[in-house]
C-alpha positions as CSV (number, residue, x, y, z in Angstrom):
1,X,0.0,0.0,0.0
2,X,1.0,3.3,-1.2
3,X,0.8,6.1,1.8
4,X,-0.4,9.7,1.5
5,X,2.2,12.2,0.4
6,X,2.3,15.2,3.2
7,X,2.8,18.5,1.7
8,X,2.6,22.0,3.2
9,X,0.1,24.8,1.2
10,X,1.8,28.4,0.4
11,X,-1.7,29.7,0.8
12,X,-0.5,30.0,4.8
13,X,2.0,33.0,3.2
14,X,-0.6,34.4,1.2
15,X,1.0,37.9,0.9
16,X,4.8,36.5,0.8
17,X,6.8,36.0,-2.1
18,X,7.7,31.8,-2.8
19,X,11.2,33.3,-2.6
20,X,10.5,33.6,1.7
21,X,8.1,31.4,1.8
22,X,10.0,27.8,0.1
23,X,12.7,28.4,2.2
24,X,11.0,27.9,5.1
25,X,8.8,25.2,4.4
26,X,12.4,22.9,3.3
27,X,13.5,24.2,6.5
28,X,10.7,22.8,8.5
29,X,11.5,19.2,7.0
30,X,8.9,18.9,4.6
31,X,9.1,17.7,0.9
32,X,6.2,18.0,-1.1
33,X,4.5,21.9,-1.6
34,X,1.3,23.1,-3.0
35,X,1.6,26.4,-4.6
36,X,-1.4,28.6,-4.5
37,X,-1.5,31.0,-7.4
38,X,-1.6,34.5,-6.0
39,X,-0.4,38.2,-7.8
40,X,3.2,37.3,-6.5
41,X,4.9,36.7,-10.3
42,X,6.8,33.9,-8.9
43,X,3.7,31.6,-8.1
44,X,2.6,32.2,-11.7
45,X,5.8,31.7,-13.6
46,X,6.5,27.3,-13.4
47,X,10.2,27.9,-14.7
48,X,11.0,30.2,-11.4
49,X,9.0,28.0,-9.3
50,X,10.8,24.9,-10.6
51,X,13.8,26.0,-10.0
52,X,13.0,27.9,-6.5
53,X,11.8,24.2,-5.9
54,X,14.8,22.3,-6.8
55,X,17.4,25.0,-4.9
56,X,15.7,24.2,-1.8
57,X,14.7,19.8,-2.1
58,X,11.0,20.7,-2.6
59,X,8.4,18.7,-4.9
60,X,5.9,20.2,-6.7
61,X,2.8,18.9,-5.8
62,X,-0.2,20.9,-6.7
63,X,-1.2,23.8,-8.0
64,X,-3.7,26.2,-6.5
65,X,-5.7,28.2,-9.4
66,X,-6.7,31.9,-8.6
67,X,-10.4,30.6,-7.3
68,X,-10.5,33.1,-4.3
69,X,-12.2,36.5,-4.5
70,X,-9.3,37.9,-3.3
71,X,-7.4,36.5,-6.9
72,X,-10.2,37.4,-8.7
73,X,-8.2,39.5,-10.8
74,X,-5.2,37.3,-11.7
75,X,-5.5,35.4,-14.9
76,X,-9.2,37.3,-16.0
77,X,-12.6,37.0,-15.0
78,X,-13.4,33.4,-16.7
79,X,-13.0,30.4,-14.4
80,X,-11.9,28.2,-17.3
81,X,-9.3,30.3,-18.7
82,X,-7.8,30.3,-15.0
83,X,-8.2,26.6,-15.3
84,X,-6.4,26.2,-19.0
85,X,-3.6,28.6,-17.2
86,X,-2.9,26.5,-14.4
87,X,-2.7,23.3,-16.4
88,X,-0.4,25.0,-18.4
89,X,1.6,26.4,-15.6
90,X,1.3,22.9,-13.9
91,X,2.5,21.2,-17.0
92,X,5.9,22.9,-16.8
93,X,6.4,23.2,-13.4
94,X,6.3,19.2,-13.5
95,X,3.0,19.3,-10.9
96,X,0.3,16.5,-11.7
97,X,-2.4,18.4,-9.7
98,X,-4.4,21.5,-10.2
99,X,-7.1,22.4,-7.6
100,X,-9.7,24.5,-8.0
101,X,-13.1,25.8,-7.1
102,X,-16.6,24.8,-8.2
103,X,-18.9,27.4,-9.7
104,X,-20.8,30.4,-8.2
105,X,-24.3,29.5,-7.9
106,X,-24.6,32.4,-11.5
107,X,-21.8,30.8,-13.2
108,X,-23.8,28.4,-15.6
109,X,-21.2,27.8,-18.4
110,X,-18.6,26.9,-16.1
111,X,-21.0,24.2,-14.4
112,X,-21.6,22.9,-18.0
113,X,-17.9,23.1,-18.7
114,X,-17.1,20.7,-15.6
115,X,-19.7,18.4,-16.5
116,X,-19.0,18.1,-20.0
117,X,-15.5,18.6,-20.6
118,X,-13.5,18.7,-17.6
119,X,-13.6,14.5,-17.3
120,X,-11.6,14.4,-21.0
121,X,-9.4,17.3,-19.9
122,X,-6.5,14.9,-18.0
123,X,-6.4,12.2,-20.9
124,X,-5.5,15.8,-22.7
125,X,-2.9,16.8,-21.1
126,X,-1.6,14.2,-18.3
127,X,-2.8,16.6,-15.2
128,X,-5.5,15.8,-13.2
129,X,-7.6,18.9,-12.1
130,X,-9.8,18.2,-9.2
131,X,-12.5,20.4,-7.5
132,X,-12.8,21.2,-4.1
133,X,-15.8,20.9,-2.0
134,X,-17.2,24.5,-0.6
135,X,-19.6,25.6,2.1
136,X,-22.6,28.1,2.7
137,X,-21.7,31.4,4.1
138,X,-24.4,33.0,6.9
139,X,-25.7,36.3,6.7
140,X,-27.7,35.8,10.3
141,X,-29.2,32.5,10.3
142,X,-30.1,32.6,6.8
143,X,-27.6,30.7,4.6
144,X,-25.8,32.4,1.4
145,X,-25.8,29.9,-1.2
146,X,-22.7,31.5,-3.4
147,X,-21.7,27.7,-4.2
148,X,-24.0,25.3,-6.1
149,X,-23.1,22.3,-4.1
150,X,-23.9,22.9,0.0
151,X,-24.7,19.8,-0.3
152,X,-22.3,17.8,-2.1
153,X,-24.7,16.5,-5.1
154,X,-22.9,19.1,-7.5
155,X,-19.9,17.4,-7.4
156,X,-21.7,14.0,-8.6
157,X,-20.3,13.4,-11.8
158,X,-16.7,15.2,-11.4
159,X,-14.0,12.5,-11.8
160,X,-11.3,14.5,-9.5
161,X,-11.8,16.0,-6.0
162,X,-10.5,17.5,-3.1
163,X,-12.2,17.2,-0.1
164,X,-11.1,20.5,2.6
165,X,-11.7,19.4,5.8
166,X,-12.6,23.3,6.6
167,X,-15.1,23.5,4.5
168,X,-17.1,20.4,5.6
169,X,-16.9,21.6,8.7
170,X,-18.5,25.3,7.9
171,X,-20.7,23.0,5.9
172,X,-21.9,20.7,8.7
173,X,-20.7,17.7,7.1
174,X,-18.8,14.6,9.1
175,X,-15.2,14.2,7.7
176,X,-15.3,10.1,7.2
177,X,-18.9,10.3,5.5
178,X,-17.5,12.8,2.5
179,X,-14.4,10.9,2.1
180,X,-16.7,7.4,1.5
181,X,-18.9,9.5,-0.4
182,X,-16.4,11.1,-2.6
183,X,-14.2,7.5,-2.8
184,X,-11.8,6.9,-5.3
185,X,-12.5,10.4,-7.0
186,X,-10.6,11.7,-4.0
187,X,-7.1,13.0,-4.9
188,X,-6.3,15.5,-2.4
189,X,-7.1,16.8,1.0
190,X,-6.9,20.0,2.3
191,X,-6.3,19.5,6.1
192,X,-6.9,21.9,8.6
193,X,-8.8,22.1,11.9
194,X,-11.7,24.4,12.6
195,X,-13.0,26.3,15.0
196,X,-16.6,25.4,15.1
197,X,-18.4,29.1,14.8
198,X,-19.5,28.6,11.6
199,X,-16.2,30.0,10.1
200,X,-13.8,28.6,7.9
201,X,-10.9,29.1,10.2
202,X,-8.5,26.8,8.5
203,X,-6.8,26.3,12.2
204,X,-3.4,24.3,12.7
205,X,-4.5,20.4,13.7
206,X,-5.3,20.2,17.2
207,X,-6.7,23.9,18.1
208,X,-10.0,23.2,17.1
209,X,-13.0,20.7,17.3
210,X,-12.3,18.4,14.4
211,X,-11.8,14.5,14.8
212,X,-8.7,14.5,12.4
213,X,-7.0,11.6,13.5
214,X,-10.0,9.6,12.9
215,X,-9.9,11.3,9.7
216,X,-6.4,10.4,8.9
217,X,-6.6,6.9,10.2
218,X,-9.8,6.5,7.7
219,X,-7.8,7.8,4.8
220,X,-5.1,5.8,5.5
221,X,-6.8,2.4,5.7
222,X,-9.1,3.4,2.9
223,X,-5.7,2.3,0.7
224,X,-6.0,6.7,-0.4
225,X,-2.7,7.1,-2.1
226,X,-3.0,10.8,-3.1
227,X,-1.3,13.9,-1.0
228,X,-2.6,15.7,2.1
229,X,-2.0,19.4,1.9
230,X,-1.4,21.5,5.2
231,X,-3.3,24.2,4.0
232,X,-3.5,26.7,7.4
233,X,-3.6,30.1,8.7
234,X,-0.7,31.0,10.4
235,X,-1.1,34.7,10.7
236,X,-0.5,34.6,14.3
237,X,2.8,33.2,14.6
238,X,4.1,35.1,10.7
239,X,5.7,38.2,12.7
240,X,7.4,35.0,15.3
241,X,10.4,33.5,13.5
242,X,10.7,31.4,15.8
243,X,7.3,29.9,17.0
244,X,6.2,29.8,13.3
245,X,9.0,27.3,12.5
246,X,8.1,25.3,15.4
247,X,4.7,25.2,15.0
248,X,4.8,24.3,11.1
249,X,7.9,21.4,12.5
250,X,5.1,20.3,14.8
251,X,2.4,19.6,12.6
252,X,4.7,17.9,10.0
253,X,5.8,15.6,12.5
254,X,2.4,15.1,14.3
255,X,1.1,13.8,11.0
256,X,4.1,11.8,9.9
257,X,4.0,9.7,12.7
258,X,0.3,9.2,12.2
259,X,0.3,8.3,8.7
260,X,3.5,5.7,9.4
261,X,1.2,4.2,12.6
């Protein structure tokens, strides 16, 4: 059996450069990266990243498009264009993965696009593009349904996913019953904890109310062979050298122990 790759998510350095922010994750011991695409050039140029990659021992393992609102403006307005650019960028930056968002509840073309061509697009061109699982925001009590899949049944038909562990919490969902729900259409995992409020917090493993070693001991003997992004925020401990560095050292070696038990 093939175990989970662990990989650390530059969207915890979301306003660094991947000039600052590679070096510390190689420093912290880990091997595997997922660059999210932001308006630093670096994370949108593969031959910079590549090589910013191979100075510092690092695999590329994923590729973030610009799905945020607060990336909105990097690669255009149209959700597959981003897509076709992070392929491309993927492509030569040697990263099988790109991960993305599903549509807004108004973007119909896109949700026909994922349906119709997106399960051709890796046969294509060799990367896998896989779609993450979102949740309703709140205004009050009443939910905002930006997403079209609260409930999962959206993403019924997509070949490649990524389940965040976040966002099924903000969603209300239980961790293990997505994973057997998404089975082997499940290529990556955003992990984080979360605080519980209703927020996607995105909190470093152990400071919130998530069962996540269940959830790792269920991926792990489910045979799940893909990679498991640390994808926190770490604004806290970003102006603390030194607690940052032992805090990311801490989680990598939390989890490493747990995926080799």
């Amino acid at each position: 059996m093939t175990a989970p790759r662990l990989v650390f998510s530059t969207a915890a350095f979301f306003a660094r450069p991947l000039e600052r922010s590679f070096p510390l994750i190689a420093e912290c011991g880990y091997r595997g990266v997922e660059v999210m695409v932001t308006k630093d050039p670096a994370s949108q140029d593969p031959e910079r990243m590549r090589a910013l990659a191979e100075a510092h021992g690092l695999r590329i393992e994923a590729i973030h498009a610009p799905s945020l609102l607060l990336t909105r403006s990097v690669w255009g307005a149209d959700p597959v264009g981003k897509i076709d650019r992070a392929v491309r960028v993927a492509t030569e930056a040697d990263a099988p993965l790109v991960v993305t968002h599903p549509p807004y509840r108004w973007q119909g073309g896109y949700r026909r696009w994922l349906h119709e061509r997106l399960p051709g697009l890796e046969d294509r061109t060799g990367i896998t593009v896989a779609i993450e699982n979102m949740f309703p925001l709140h205004v009050g009590r009443r939910p905002l349904m930006l997403h079209a899949n609260q409930d999962l049944d959206d993403l019924e038909g997509i070949p490649h996913l990524v389940l965040d562990t976040s966002h099924a919490a903000v969603a209300r969902h239980d961790l293990v019953e997505v994973r057997r729900r998404f089975g082997d259409r499940l290529r990556h995992v955003h992990l984080s904890d979360n605080a519980g409020r209703g927020w996607d917090s995105h909190l470093p493993p152990g400071l919130g109310i998530l069962p996540l070693d269940r959830f790792v001991d269920d991926l792990v003997e489910s045979g799940f062979d893909g990679t498991i992004s640390l994808e926190v925020d770490l604004r806290r401990s970003l102006t603390e050298p030194t607690r940052l560095r032992r805090e990311m050292t801490a989680m990598r070696e939390r989890l490493e122990e747990r995926l080799a038990s």
